[in-house]
C-alpha positions as a Markdown table, in Angstrom:
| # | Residue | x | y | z |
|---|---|---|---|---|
| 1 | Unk | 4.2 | 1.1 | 13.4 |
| 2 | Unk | 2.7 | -2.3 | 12.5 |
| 3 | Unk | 2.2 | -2.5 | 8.8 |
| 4 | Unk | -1.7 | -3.0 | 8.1 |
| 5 | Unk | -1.1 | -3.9 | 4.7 |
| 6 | Unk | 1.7 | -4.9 | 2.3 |
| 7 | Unk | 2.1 | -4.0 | -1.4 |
| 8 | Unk | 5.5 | -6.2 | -2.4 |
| 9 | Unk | 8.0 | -4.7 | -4.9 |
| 10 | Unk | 11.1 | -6.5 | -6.1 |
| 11 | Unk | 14.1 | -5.0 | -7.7 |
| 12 | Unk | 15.1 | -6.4 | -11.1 |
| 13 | Unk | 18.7 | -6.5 | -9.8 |
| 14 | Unk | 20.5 | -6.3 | -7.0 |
| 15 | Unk | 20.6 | -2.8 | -5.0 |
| 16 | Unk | 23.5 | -0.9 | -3.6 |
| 17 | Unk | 21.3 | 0.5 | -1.0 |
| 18 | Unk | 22.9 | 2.0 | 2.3 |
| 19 | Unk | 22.1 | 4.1 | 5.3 |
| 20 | Unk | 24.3 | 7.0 | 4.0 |
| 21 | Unk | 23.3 | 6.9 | 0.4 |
| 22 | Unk | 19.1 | 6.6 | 1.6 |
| 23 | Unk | 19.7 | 9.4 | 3.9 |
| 24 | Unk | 21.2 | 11.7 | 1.0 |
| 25 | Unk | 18.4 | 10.5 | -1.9 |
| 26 | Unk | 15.5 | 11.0 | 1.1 |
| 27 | Unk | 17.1 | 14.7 | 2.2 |
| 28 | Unk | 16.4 | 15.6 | -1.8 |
| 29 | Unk | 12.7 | 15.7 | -1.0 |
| 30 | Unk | 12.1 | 16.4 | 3.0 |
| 31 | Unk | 8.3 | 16.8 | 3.6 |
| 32 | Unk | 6.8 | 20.7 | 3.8 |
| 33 | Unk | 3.7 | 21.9 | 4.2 |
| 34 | Unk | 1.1 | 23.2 | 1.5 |
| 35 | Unk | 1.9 | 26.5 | 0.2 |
| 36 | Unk | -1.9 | 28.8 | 0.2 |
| 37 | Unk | -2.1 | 27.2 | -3.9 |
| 38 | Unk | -1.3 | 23.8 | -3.1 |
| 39 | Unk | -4.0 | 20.8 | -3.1 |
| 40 | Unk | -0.8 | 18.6 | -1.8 |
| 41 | Unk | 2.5 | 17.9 | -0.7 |
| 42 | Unk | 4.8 | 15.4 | 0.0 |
| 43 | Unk | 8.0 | 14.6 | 1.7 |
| 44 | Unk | 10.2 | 12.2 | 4.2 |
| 45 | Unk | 10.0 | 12.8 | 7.3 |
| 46 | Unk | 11.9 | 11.0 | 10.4 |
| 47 | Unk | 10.5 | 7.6 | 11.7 |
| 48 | Unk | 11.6 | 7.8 | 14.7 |
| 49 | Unk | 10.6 | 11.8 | 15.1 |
| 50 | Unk | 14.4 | 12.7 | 15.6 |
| 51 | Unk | 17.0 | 14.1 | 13.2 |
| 52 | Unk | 17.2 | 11.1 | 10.5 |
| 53 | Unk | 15.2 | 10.3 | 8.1 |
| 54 | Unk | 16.1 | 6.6 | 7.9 |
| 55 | Unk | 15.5 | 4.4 | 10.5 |
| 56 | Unk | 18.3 | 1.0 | 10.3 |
| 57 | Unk | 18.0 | -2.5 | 11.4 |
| 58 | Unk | 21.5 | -4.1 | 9.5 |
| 59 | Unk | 19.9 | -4.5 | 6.0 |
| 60 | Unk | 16.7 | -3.3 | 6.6 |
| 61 | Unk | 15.7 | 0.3 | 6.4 |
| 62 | Unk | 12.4 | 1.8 | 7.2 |
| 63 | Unk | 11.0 | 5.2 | 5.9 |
| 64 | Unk | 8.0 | 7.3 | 6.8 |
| 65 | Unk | 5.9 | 9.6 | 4.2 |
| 66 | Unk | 3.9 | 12.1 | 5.0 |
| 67 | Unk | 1.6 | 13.3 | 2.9 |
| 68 | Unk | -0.7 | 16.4 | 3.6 |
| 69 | Unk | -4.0 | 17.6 | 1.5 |
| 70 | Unk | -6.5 | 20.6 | 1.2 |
| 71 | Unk | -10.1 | 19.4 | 2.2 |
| 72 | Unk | -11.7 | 21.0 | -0.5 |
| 73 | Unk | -15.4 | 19.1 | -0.8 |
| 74 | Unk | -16.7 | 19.6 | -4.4 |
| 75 | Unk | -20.1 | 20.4 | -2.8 |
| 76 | Unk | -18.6 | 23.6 | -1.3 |
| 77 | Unk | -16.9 | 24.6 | -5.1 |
| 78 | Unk | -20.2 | 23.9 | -6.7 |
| 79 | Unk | -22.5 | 25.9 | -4.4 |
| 80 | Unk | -19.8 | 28.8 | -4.5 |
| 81 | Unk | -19.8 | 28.0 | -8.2 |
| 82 | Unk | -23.2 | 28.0 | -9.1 |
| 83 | Unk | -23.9 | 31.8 | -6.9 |
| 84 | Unk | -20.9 | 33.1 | -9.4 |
| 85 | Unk | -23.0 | 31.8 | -12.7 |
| 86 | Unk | -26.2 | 32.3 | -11.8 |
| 87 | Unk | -25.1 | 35.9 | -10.5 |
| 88 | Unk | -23.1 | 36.7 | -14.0 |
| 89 | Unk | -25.6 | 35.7 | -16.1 |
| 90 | Unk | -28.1 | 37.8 | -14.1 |
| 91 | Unk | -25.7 | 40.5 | -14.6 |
| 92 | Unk | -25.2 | 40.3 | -18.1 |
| 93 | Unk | -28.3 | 38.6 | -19.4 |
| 94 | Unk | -26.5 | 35.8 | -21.0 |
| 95 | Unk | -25.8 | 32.0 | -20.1 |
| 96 | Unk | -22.3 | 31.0 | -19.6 |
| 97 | Unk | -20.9 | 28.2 | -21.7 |
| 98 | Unk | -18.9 | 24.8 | -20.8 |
| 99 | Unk | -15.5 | 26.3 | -21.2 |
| 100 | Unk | -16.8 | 29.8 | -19.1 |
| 101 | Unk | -17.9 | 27.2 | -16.4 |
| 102 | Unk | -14.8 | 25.0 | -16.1 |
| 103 | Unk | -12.8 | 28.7 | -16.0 |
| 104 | Unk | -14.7 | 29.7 | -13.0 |
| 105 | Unk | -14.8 | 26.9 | -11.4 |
| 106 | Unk | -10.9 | 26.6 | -11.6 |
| 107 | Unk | -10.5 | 30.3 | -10.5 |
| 108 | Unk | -12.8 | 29.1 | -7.4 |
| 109 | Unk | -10.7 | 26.9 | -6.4 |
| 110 | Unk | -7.4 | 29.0 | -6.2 |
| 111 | Unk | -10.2 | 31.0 | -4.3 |
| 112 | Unk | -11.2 | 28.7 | -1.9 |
| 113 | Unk | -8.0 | 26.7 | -1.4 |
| 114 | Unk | -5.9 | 29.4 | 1.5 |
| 115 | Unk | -9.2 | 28.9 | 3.2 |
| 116 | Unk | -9.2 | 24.9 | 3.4 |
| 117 | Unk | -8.5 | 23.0 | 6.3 |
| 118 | Unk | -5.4 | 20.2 | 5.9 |
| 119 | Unk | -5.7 | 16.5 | 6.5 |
| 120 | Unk | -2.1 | 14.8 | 7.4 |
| 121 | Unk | -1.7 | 11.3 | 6.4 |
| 122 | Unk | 1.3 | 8.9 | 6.7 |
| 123 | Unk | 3.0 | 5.6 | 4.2 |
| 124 | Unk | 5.6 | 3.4 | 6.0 |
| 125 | Unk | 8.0 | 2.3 | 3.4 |
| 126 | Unk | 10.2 | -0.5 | 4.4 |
| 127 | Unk | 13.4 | -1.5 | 1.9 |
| 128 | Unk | 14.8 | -4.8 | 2.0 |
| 129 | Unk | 18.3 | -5.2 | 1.9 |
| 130 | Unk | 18.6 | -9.0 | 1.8 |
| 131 | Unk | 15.5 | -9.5 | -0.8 |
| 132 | Unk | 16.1 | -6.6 | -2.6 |
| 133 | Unk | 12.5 | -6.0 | -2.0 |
| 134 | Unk | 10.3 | -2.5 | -1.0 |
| 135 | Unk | 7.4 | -3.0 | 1.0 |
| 136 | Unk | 5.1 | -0.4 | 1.5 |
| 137 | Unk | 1.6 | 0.0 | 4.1 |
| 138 | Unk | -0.4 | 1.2 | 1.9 |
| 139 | Unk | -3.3 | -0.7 | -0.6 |
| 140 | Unk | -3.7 | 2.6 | -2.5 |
| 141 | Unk | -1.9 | 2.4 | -6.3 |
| 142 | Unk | -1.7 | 6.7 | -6.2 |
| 143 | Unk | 0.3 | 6.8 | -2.9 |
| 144 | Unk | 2.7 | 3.5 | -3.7 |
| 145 | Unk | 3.3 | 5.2 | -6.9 |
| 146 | Unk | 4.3 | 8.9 | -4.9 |
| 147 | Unk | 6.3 | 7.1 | -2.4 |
| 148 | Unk | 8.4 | 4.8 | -5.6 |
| 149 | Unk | 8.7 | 8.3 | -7.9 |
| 150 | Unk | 9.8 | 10.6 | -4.9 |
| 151 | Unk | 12.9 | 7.5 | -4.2 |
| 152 | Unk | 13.3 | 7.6 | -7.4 |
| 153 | Unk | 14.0 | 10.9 | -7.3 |
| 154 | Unk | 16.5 | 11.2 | -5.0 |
| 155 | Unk | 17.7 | 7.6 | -5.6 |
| 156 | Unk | 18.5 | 8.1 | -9.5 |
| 157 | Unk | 17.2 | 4.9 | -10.4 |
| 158 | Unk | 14.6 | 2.8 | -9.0 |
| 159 | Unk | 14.3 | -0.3 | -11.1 |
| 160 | Unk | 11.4 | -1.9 | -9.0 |
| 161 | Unk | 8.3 | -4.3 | -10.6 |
| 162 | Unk | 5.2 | -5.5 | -8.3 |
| 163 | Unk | 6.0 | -8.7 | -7.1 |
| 164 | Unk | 5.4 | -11.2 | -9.7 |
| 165 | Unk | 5.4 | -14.9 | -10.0 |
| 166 | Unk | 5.5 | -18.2 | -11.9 |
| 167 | Unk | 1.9 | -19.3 | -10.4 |
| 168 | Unk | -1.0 | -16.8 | -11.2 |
| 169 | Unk | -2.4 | -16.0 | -7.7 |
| 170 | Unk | -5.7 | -16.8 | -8.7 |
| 171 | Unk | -4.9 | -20.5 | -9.9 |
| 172 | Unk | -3.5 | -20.8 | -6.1 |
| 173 | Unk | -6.0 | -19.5 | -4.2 |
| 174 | Unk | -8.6 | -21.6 | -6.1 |
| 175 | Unk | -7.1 | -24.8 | -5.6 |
| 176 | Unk | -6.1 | -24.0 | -2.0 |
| 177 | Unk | -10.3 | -23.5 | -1.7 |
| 178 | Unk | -11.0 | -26.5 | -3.7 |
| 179 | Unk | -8.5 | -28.9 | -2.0 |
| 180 | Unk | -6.4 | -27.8 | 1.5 |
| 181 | Unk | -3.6 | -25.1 | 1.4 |
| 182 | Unk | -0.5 | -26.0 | 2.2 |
| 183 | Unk | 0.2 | -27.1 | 6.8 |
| 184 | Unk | 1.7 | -23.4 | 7.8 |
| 185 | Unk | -1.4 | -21.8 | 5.7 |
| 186 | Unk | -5.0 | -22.1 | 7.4 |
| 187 | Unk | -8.3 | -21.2 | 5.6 |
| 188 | Unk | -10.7 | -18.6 | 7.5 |
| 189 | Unk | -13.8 | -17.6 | 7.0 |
| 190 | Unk | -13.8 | -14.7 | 3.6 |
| 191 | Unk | -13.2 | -14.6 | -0.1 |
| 192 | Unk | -13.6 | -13.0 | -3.0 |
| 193 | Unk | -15.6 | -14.9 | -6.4 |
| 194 | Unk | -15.1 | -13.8 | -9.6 |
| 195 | Unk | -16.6 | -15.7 | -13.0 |
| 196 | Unk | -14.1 | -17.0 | -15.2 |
| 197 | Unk | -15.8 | -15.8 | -17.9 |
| 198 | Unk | -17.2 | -11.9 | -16.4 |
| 199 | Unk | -14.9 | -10.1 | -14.9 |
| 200 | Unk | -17.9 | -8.0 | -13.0 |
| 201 | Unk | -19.8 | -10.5 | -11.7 |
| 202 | Unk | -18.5 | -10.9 | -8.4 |
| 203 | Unk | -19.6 | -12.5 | -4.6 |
| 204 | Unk | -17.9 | -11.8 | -1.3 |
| 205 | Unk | -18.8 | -14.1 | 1.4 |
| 206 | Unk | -18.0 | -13.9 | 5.2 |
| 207 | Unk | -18.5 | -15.7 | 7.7 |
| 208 | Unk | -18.2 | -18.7 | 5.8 |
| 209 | Unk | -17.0 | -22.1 | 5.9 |
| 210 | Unk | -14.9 | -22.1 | 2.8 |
| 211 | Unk | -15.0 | -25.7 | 3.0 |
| 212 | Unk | -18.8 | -26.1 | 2.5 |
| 213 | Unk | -20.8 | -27.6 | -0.4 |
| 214 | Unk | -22.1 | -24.2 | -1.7 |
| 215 | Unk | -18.5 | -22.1 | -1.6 |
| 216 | Unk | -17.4 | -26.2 | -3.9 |
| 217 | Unk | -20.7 | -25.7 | -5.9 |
| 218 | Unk | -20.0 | -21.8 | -7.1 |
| 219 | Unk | -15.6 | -23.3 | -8.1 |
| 220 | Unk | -17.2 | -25.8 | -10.0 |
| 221 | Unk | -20.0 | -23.6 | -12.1 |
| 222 | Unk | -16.5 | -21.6 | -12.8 |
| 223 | Unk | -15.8 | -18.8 | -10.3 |
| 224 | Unk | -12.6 | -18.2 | -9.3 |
| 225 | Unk | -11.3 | -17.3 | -5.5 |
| 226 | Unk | -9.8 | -13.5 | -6.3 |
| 227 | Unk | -9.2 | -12.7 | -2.8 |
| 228 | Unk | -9.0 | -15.2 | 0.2 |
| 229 | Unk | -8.5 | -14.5 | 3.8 |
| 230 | Unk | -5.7 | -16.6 | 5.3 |
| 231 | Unk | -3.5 | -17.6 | 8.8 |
| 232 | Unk | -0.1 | -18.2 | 8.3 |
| 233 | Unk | 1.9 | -20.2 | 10.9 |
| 234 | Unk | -0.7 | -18.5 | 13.5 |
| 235 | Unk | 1.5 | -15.4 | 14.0 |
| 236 | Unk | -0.4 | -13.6 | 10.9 |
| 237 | Unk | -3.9 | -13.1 | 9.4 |
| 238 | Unk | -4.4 | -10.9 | 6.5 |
| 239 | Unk | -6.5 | -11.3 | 2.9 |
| 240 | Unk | -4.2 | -12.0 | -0.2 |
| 241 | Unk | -5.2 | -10.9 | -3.2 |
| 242 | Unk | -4.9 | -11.4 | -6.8 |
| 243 | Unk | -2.0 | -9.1 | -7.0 |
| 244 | Unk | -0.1 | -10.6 | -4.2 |
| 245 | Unk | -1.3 | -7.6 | -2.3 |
| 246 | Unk | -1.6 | -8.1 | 1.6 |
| 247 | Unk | -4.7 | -6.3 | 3.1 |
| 248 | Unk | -6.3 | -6.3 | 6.4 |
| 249 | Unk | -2.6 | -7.7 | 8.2 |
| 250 | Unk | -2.9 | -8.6 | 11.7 |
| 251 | Unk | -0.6 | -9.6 | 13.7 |
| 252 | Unk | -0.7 | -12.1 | 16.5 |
| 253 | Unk | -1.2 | -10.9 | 20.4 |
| 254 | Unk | 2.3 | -13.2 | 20.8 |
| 255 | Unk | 4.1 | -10.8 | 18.5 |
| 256 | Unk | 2.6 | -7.8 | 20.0 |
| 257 | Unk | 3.2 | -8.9 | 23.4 |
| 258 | Unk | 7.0 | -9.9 | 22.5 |
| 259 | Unk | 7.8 | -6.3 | 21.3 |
| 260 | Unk | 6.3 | -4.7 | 24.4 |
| 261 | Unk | 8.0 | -7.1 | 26.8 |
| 262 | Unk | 11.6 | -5.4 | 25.8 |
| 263 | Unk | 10.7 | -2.4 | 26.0 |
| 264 | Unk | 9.2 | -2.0 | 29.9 |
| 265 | Unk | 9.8 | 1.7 | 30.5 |
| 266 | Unk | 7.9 | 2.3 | 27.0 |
| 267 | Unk | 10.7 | 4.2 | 25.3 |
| 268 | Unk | 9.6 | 5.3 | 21.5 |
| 269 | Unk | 12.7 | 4.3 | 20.1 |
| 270 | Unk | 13.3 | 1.0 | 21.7 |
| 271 | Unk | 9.5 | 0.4 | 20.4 |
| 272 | Unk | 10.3 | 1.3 | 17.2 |
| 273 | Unk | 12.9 | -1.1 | 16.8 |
| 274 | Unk | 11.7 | -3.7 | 18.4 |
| 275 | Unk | 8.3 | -3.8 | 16.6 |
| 276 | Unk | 10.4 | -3.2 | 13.3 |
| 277 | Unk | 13.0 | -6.1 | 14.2 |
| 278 | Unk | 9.7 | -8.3 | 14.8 |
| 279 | Unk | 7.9 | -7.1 | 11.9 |
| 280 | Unk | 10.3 | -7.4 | 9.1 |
| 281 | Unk | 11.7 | -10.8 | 10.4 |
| 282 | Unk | 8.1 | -12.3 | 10.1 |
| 283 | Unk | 6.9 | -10.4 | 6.9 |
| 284 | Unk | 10.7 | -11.2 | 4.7 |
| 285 | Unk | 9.4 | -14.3 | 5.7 |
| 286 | Unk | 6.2 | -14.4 | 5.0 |
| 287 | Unk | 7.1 | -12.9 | 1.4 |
| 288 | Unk | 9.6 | -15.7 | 0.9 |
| 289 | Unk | 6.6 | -18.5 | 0.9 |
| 290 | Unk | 4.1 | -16.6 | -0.7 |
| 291 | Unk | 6.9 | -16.5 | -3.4 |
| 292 | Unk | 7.4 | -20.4 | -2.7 |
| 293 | Unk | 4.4 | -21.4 | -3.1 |
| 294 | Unk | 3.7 | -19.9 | -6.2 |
| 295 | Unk | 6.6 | -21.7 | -7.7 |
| 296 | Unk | 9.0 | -18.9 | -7.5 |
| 297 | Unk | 9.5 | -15.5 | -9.3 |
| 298 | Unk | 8.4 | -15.0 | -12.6 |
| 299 | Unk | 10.9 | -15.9 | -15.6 |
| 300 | Unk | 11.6 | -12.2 | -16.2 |
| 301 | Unk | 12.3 | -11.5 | -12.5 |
| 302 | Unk | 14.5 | -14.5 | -12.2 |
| 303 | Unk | 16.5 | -13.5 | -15.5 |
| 304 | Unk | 16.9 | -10.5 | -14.1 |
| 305 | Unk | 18.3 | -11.5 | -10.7 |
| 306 | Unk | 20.8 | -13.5 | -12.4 |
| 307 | Unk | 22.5 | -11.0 | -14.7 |
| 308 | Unk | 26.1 | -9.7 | -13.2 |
């Protein structure tokens, strides 16, 4: 269950979120499988494989999508496709037109879709009580954007922005390069380098020693650190980027080994919690100093939090 990833939302004002009202909202929209004319469905289903759809640690709530897809490769539509045109147009002695074409090819489809195999996939969604924040696993803007509409939905309201801060990201992570971060942050070995000036032109380096004279050489001719990958208090590596997105997120072997150690006979539900207990504690955490360090929310964020 240990987030890989970590896309940061923050609710513009505080939440009235409970395990009974979360329950109801998620029970609007339980997860079913693809009808023969469905590319894709969507749902809740239970964390903890049992009855409930909400798994609760006191303020803390976590939440499992599941997501399931047609594998329809559009190789396999055209070559159906093109056996249908060159056929008709054999047939008839004509040549079929654009909007013919784009006909066919949408009644292939509907043709072709009972017949397609289905690929599962899963989003941990994770609600913070005490923050009012939503974290999700996911670095994919389509699925964070499913997972907020389909709460939404059974919510009411969801009044959620990405995380968003006083400090652009970039202007951090640039003079964390150019100078030290700060004691419980540690440098590794990756980044991103964008120009200042184009957008597109961009380096990744790995394997480097972000302290060397070329990585100092590149800040100075005006490229900008975009992405950085980082330590935090040695419990968590992981590669912020310019969003304040979290990607590649690993945790510590002492964090691992903590949450198997209380759970000897391997029960899935005392795993589940204790890996969630762990995992929240040390991410709300880790969210709070990101948000430190970049001088604290954003004005409109903080106005926000402030109103009655």
């Amino acid at each position: 269950m240990w987030f890989k990833a970590l896309r940061i939302y923050q609710a513009r004002t505080q939440q009235p979120w409970n395990s009974e009202s979360l329950e109801k909202a998620l029970a609007i929209k339980p997860f079913r499988s693809c009808t023969s004319q469905e590319e894709s469905t969507a749902g809740w289903v239970s964390p903890s494989a049992g009855k409930l759809l909400v798994h609760s640690q006191g303020d803390h709530w976590l939440l499992k999508l599941k997501i399931e897809e047609k594998i329809l490769p559009s190789s396999v539509v055209r070559e159906q496709l093109q056996e249908q045109v060159d056929a008709l147009e054999a047939a008839e002695n004509r040549r079929i037109g654009r909007k013919e074409r784009q006909n066919l090819a949408d009644e292939m489809r509907l043709t072709l879709l009972p017949k397609a195999f289905t690929r599962s996939r899963y989003l941990w969604v994770w609600l913070d009580g005490n923050n009012n924040r939503i974290m999700m696993d996911t670095t994919t803007d389509k699925q964070a954007e499913l997972a907020l509409n389909l709460l939404r939905e059974g919510l009411g309201s969801l009044p959620v922005v990405p995380l968003n801060t006083q400090l652009n990201p970039v202007q951090v992570m640039t003079q964390w390069v150019e100078n030290q971060p700060p004691k419980d942050f540690e440098l590794l070995d990756s980044c991103e380098l964008r120009d200042a000036e184009d957008d597109k032109a961009v380096m990744r380096c790995k394997g480097q020693d972000l302290s060397s004279d070329e990585i100092q050489q590149l800040l100075q001719a005006g490229k900008r650190i975009t992405q950085l990958r980082l330590s935090w208090q040695e419990q968590l590596s992981f590669t912020l980027t310019d969003s304040l997105m979290i990607k590649t997120l690993s945790f510590a072997d002492q964090l691992l080994e903590e949450a198997a150690d209380v759970n000897p006979d391997q029960d899935p539900l005392i795993a589940l919690d204790a890996e969630f207990i762990l995992m929240s504690n040390t991410l709300s955490a880790l969210a709070d100093r990101l948000v430190e360090v970049h001088e604290g929310l954003s004005d409109n964020l903080q106005q926000d939090q402030q109103k009655p």
